[in-house]
PyMOL commands that place a pseudoatom at each C-alpha (Angstrom):
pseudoatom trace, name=CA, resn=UNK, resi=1, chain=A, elem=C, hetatm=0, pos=[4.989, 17.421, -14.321]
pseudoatom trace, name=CA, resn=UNK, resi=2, chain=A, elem=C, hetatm=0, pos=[2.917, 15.061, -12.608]
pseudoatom trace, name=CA, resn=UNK, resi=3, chain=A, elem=C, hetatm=0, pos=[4.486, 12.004, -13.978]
pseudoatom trace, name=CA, resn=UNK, resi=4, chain=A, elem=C, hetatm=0, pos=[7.680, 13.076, -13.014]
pseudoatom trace, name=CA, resn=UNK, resi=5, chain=A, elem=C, hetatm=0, pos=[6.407, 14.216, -9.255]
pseudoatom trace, name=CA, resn=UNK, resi=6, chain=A, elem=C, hetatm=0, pos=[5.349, 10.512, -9.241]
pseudoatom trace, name=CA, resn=UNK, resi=7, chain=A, elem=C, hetatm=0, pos=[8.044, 9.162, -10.261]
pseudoatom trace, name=CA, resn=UNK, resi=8, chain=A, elem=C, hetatm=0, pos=[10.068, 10.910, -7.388]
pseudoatom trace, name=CA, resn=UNK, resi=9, chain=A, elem=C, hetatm=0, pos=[7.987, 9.878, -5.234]
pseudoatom trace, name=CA, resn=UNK, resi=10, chain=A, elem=C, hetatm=0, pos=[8.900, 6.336, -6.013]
pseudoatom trace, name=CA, resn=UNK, resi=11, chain=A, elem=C, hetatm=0, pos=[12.352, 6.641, -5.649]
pseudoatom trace, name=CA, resn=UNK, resi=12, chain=A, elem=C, hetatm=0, pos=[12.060, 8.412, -2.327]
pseudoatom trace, name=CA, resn=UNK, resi=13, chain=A, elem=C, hetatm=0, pos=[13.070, 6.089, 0.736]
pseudoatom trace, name=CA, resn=UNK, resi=14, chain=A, elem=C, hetatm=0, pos=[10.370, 4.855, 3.259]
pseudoatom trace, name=CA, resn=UNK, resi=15, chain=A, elem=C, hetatm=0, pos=[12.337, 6.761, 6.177]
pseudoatom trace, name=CA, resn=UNK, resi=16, chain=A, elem=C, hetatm=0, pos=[12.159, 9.875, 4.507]
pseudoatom trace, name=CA, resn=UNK, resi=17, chain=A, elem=C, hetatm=0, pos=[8.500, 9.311, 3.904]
pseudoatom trace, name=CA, resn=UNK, resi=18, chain=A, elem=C, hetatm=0, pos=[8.601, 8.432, 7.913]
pseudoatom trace, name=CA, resn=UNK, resi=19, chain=A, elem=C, hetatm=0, pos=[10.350, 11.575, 8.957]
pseudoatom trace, name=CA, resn=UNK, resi=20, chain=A, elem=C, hetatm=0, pos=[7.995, 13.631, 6.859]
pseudoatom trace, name=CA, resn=UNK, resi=21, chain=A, elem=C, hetatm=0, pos=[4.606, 11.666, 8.578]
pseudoatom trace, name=CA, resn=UNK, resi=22, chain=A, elem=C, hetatm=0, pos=[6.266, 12.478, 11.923]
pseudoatom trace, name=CA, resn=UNK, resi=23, chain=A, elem=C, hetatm=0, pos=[6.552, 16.444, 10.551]
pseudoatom trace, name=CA, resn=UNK, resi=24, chain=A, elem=C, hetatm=0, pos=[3.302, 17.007, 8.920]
pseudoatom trace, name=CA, resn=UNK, resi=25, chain=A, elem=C, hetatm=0, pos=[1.002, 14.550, 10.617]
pseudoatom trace, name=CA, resn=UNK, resi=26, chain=A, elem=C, hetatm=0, pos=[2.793, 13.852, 13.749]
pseudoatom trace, name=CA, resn=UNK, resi=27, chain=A, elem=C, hetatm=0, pos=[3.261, 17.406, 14.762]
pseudoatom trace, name=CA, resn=UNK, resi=28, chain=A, elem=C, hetatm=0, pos=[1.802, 20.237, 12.557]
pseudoatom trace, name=CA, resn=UNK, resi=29, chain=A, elem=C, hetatm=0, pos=[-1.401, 18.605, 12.375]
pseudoatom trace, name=CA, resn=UNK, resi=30, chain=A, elem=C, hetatm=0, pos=[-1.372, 17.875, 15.805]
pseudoatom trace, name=CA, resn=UNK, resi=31, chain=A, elem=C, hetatm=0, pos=[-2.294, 13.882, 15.410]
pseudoatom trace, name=CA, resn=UNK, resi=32, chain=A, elem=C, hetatm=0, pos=[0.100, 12.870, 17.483]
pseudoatom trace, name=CA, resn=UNK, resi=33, chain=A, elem=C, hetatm=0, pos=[1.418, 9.374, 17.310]
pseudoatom trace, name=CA, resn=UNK, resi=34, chain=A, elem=C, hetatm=0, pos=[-1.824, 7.679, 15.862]
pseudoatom trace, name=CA, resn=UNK, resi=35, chain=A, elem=C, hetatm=0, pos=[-3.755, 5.385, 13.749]
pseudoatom trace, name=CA, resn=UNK, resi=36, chain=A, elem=C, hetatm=0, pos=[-4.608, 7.945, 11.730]
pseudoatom trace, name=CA, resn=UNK, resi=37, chain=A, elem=C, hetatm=0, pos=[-1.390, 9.734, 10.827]
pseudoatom trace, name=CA, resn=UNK, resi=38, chain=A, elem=C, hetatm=0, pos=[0.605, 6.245, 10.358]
pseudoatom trace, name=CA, resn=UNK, resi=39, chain=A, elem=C, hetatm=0, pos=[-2.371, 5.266, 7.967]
pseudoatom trace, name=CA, resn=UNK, resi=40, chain=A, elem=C, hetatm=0, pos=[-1.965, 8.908, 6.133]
pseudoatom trace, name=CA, resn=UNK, resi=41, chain=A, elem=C, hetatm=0, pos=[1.704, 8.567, 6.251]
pseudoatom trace, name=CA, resn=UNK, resi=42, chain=A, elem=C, hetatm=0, pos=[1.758, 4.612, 4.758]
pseudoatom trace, name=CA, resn=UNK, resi=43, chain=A, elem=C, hetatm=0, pos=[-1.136, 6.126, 2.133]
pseudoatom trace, name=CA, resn=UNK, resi=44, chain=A, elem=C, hetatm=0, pos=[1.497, 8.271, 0.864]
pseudoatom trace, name=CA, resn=UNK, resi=45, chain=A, elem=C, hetatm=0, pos=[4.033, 5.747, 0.407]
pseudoatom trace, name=CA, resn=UNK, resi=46, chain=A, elem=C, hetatm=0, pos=[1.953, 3.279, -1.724]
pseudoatom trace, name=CA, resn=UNK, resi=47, chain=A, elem=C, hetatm=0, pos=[0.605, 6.176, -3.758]
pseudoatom trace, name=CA, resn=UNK, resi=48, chain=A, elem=C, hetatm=0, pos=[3.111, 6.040, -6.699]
pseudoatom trace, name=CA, resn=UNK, resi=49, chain=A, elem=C, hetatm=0, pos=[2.562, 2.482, -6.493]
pseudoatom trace, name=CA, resn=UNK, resi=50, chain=A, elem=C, hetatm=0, pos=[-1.298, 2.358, -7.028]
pseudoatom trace, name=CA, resn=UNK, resi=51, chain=A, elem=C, hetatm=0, pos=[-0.850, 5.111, -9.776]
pseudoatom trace, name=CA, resn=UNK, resi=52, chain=A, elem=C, hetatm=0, pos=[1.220, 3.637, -12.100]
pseudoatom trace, name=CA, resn=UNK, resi=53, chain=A, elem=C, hetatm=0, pos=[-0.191, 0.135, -12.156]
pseudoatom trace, name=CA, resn=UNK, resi=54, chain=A, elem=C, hetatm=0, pos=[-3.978, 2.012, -12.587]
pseudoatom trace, name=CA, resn=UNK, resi=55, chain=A, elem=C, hetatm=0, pos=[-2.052, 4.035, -15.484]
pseudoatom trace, name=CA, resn=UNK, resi=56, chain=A, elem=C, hetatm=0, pos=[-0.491, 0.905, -16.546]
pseudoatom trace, name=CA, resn=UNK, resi=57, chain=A, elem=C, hetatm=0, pos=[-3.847, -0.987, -16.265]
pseudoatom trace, name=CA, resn=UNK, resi=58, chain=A, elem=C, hetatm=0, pos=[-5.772, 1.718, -18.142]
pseudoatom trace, name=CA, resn=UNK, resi=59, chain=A, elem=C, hetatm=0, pos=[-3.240, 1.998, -20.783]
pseudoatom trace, name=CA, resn=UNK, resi=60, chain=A, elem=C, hetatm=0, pos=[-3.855, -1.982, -21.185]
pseudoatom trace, name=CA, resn=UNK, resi=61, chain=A, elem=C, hetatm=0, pos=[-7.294, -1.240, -22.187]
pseudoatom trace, name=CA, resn=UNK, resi=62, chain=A, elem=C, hetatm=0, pos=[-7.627, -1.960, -26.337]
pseudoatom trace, name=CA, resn=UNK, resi=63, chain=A, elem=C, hetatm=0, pos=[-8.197, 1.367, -28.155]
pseudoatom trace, name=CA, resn=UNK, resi=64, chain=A, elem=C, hetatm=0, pos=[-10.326, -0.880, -30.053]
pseudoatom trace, name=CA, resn=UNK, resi=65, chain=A, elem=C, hetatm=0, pos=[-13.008, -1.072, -27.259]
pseudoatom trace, name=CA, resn=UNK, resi=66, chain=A, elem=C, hetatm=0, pos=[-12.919, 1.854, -26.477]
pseudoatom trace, name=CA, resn=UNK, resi=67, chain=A, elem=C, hetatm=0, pos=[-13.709, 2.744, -30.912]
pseudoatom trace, name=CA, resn=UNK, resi=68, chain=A, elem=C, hetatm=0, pos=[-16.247, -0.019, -30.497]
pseudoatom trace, name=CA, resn=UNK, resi=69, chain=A, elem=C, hetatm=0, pos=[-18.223, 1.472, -27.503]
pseudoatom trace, name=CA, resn=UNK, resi=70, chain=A, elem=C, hetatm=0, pos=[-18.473, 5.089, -28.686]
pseudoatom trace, name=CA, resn=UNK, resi=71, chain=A, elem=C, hetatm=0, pos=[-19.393, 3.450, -32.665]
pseudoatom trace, name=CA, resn=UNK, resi=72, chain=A, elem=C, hetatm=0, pos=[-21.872, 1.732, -30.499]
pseudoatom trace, name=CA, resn=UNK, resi=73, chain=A, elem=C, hetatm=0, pos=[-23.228, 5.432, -29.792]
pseudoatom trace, name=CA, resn=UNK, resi=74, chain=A, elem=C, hetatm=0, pos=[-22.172, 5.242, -25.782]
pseudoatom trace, name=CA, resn=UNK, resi=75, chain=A, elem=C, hetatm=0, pos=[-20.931, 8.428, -24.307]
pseudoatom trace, name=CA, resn=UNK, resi=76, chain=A, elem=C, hetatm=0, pos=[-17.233, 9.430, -23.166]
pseudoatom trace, name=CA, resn=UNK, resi=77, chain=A, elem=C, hetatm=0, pos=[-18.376, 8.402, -19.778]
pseudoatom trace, name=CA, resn=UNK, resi=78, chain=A, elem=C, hetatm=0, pos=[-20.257, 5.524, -20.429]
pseudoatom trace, name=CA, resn=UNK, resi=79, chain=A, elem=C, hetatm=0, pos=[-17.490, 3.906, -22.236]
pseudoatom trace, name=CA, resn=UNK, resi=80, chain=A, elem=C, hetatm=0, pos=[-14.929, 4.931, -19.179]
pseudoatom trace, name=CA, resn=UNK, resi=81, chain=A, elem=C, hetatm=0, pos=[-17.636, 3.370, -16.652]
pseudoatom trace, name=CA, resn=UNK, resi=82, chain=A, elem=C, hetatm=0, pos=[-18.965, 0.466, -18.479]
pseudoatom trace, name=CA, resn=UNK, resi=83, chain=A, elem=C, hetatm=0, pos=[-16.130, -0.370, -20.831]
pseudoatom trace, name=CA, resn=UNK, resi=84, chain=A, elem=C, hetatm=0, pos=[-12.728, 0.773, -19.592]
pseudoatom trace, name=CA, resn=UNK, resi=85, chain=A, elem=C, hetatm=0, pos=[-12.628, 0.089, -16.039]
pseudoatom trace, name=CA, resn=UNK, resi=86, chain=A, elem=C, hetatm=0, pos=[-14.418, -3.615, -16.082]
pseudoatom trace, name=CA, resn=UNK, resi=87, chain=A, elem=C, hetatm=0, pos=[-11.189, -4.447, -18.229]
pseudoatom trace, name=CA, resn=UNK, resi=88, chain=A, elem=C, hetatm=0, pos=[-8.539, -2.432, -15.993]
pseudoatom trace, name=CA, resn=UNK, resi=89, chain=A, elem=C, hetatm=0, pos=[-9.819, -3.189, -13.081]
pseudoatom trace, name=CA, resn=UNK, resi=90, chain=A, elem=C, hetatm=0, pos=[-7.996, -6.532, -12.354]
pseudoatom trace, name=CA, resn=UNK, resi=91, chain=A, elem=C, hetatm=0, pos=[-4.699, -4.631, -13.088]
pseudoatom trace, name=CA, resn=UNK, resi=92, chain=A, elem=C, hetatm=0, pos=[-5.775, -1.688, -10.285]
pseudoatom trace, name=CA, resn=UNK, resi=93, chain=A, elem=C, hetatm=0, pos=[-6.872, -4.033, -7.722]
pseudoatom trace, name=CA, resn=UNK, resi=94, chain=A, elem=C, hetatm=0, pos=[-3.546, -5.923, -8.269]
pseudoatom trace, name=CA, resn=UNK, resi=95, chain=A, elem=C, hetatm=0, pos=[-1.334, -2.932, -7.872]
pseudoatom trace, name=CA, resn=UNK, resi=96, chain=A, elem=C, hetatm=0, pos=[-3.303, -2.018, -5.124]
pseudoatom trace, name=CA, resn=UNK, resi=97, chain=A, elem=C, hetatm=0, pos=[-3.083, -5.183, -2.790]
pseudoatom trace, name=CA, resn=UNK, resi=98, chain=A, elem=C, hetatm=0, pos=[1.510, -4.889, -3.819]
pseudoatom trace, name=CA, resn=UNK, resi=99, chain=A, elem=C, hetatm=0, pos=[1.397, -1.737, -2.451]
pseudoatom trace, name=CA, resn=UNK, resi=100, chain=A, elem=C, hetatm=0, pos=[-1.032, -2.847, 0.388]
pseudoatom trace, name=CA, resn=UNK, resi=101, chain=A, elem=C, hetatm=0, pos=[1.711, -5.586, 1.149]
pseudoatom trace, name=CA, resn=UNK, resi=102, chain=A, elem=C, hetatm=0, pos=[4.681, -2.660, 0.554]
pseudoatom trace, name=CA, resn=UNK, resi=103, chain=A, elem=C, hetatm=0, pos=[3.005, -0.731, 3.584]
pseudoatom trace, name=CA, resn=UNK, resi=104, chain=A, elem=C, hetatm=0, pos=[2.796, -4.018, 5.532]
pseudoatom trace, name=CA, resn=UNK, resi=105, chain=A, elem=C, hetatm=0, pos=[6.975, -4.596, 6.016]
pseudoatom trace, name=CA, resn=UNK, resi=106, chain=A, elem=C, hetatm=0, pos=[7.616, -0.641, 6.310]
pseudoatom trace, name=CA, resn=UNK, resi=107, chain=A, elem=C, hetatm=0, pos=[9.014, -0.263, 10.002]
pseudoatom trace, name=CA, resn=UNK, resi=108, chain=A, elem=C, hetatm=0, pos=[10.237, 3.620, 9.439]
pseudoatom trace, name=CA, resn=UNK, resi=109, chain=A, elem=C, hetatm=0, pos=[7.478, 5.375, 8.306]
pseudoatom trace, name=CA, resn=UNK, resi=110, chain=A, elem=C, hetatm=0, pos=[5.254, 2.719, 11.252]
pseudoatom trace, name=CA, resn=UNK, resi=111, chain=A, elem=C, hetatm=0, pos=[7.895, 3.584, 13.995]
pseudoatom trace, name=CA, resn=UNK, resi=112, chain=A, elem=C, hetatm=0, pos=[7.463, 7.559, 13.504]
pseudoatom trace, name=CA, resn=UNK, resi=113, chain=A, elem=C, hetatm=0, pos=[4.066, 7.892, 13.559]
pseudoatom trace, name=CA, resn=UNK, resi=114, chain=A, elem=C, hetatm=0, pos=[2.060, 5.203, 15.364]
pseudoatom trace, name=CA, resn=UNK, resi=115, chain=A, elem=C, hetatm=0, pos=[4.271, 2.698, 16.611]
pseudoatom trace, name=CA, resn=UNK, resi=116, chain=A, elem=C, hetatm=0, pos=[4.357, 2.230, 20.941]
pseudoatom trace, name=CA, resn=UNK, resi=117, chain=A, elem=C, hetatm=0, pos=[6.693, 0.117, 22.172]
pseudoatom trace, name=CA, resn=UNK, resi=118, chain=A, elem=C, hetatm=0, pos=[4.047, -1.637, 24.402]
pseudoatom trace, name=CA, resn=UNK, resi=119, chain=A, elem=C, hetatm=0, pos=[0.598, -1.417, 24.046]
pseudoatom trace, name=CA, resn=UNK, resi=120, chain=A, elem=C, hetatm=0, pos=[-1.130, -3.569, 26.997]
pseudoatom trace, name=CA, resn=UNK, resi=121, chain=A, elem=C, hetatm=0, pos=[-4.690, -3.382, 25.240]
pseudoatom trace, name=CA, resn=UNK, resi=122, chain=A, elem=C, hetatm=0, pos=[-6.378, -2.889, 21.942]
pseudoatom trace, name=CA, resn=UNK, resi=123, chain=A, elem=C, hetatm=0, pos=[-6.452, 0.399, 20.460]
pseudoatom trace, name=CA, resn=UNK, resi=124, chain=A, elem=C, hetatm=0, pos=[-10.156, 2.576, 21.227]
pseudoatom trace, name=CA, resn=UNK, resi=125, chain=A, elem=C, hetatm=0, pos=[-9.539, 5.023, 18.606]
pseudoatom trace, name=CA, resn=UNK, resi=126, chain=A, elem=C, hetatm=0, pos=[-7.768, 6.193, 15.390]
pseudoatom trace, name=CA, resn=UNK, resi=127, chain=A, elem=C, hetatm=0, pos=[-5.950, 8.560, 17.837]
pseudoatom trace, name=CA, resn=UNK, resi=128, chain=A, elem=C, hetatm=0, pos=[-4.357, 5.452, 19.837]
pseudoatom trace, name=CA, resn=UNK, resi=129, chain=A, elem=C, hetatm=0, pos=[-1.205, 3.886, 19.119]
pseudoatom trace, name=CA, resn=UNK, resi=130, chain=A, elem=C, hetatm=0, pos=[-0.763, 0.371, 18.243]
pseudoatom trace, name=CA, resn=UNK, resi=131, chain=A, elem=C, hetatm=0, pos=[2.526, -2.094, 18.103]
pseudoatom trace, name=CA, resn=UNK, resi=132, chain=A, elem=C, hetatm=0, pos=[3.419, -3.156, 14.691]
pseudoatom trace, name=CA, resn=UNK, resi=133, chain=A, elem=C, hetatm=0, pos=[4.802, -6.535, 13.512]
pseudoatom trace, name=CA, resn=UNK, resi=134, chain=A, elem=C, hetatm=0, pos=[8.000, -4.378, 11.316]
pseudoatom trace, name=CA, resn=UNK, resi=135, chain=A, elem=C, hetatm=0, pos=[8.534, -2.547, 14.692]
pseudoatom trace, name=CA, resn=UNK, resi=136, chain=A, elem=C, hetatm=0, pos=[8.293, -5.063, 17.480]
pseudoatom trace, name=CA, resn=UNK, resi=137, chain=A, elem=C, hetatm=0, pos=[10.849, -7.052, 15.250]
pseudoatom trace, name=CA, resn=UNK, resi=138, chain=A, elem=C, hetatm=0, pos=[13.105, -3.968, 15.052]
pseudoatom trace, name=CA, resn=UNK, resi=139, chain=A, elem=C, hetatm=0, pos=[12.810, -3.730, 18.968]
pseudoatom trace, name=CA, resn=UNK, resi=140, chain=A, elem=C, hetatm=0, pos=[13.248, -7.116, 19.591]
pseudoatom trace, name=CA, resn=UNK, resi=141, chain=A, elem=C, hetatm=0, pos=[16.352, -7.007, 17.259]
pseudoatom trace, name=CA, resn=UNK, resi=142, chain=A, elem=C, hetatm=0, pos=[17.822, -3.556, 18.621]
pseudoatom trace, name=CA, resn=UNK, resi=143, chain=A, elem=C, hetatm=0, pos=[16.536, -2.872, 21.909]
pseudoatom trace, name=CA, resn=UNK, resi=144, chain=A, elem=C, hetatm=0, pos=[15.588, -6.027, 24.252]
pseudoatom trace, name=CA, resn=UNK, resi=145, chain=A, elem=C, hetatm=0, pos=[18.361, -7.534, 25.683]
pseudoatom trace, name=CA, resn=UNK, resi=146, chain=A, elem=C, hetatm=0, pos=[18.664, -11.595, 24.969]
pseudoatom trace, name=CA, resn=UNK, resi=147, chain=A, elem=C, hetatm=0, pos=[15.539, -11.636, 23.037]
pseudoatom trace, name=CA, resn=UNK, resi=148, chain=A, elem=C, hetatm=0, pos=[14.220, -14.933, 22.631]
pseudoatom trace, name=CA, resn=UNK, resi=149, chain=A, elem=C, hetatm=0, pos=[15.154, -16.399, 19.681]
pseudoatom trace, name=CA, resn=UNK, resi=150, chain=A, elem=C, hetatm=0, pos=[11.896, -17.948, 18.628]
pseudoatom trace, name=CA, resn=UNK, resi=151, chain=A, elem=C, hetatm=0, pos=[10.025, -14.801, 19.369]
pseudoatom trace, name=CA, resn=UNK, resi=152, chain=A, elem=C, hetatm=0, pos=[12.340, -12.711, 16.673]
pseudoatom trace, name=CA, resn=UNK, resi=153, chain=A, elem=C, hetatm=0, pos=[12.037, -15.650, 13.976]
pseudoatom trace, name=CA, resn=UNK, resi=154, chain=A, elem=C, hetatm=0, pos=[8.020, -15.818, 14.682]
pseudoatom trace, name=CA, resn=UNK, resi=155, chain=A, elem=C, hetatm=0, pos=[7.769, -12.021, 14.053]
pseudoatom trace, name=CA, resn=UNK, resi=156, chain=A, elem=C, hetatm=0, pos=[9.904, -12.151, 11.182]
pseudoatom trace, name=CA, resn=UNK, resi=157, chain=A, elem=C, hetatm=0, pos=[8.075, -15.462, 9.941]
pseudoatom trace, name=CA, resn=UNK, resi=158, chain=A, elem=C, hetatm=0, pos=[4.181, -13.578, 10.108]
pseudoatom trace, name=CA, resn=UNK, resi=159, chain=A, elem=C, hetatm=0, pos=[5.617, -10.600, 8.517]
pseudoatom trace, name=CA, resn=UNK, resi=160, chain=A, elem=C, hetatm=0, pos=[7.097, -12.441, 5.812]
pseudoatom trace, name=CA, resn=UNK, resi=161, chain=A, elem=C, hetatm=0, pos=[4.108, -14.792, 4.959]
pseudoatom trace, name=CA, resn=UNK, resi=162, chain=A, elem=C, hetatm=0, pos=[1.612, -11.812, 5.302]
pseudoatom trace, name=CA, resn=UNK, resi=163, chain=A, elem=C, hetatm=0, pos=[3.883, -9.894, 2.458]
pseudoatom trace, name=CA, resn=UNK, resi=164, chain=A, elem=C, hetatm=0, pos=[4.004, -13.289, 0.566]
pseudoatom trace, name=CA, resn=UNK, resi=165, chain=A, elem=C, hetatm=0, pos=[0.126, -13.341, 0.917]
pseudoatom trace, name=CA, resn=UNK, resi=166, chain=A, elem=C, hetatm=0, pos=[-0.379, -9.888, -0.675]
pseudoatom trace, name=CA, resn=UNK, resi=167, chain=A, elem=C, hetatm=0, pos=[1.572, -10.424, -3.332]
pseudoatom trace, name=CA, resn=UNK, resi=168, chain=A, elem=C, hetatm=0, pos=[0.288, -14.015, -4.184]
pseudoatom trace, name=CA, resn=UNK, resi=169, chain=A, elem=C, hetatm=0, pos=[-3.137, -12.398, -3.642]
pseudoatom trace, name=CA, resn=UNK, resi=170, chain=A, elem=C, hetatm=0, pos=[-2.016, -9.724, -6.238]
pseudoatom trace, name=CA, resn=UNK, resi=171, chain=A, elem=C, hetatm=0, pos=[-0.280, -12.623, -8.994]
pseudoatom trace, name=CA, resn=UNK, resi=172, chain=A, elem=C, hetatm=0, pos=[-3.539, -14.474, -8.585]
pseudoatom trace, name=CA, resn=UNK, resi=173, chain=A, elem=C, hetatm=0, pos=[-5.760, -12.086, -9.448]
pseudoatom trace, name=CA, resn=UNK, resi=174, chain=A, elem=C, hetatm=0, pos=[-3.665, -10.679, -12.383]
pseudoatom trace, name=CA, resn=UNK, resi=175, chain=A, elem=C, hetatm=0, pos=[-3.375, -14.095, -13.735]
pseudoatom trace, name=CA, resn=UNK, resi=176, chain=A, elem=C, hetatm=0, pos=[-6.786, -14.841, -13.787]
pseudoatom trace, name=CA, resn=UNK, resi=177, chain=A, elem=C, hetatm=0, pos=[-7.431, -11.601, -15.487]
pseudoatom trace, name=CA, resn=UNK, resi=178, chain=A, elem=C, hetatm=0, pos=[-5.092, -12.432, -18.020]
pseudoatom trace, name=CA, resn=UNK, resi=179, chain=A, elem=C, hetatm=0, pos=[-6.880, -16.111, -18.498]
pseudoatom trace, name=CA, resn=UNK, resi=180, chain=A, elem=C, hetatm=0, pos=[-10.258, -14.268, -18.748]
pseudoatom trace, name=CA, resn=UNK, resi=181, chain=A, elem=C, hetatm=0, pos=[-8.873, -11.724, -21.444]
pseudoatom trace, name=CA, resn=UNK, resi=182, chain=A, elem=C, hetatm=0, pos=[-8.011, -14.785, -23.325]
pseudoatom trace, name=CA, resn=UNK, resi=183, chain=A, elem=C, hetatm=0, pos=[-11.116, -16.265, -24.062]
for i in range(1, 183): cmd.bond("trace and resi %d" % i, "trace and resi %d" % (i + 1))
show_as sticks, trace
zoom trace
């Protein structure tokens, strides 16, 4: 049941995850257009993510260590703390920092619940809102009239590198984990 729940959750589109930020966060929490309930909201959306690469990466794990460590006399959660995780933990971090860079290009679920359209000064609080790269280049797409060129290929040029970071971030670190496993 859980599987599958996550697996829906995967499939479900970042607006829908927007619209439903907006609902519970937004409004029947009372957050109001914040910080705090685009963070929630963007948490959500990475979730399936970061759970099946750390089921993926646990799964990855010889059974054979795992044998080796309890023959060895360690406990269940000795072996899960000092055994398992050491070798999954390259595969976690590395789903982590893809969905980390997911949540960085999202504009829907960023324009529902803490995106302003101006925002003169830093925010003071996780209650204040904040301008987003994905959403100042939707409004400078949809909504200013003869945007500057350069401006709209800027945005779109930092959003795309900082996407491109995360996920050479995330290859990197994979790949070296794979080199280490080898020798």
């Amino acid at each position: 049941m859980i599987r599958l729940s996550i697996v829906n959750m995967a499939g479900v589109p970042s607006v829908v995850f927007g619209l439903f930020g907006l609902a519970f966060f937004v409004i029947i929490l009372k957050f109001g257009k914040s910080i705090l309930a685009g963070s929630l909201t963007l948490a959500f959306l990475i979730l399936p993510v970061i759970i099946t690469a750390t089921e993926e990466a646990l799964k990855a794990v010889p059974e054979t260590y795992k044998q080796a460590s309890m023959a060895l006399g360690a406990s269940k959660w000795q072996t899960i703390i000092k055994v398992i995780l050491p070798q999954a933990l390259p595969g976690i971090v590395t789903g982590s920092v893809i969905g980390i860079g997911r949540a960085a290009g999202e504009t829907a679920p960023i324009m529902f619940t803490v995106a302003a359209f101006s925002q003169p000064n830093l925010p003071n609080s996780i209650f204040s809102q904040v301008m987003a790269l994905p959403f100042h280049l939707y409004s400078l797409a949809t909504q200013v009239t003869n945007p500057p060129e350069d401006k709209q290929w800027g945005t779109a040029l930092v959003l795309l590198l900082m996407v491109l970071v995360f996920a050479v971030i995330g290859t990197a670190i994979r790949t070296k984990a794979r080199l280490q496993r080898k020798e």
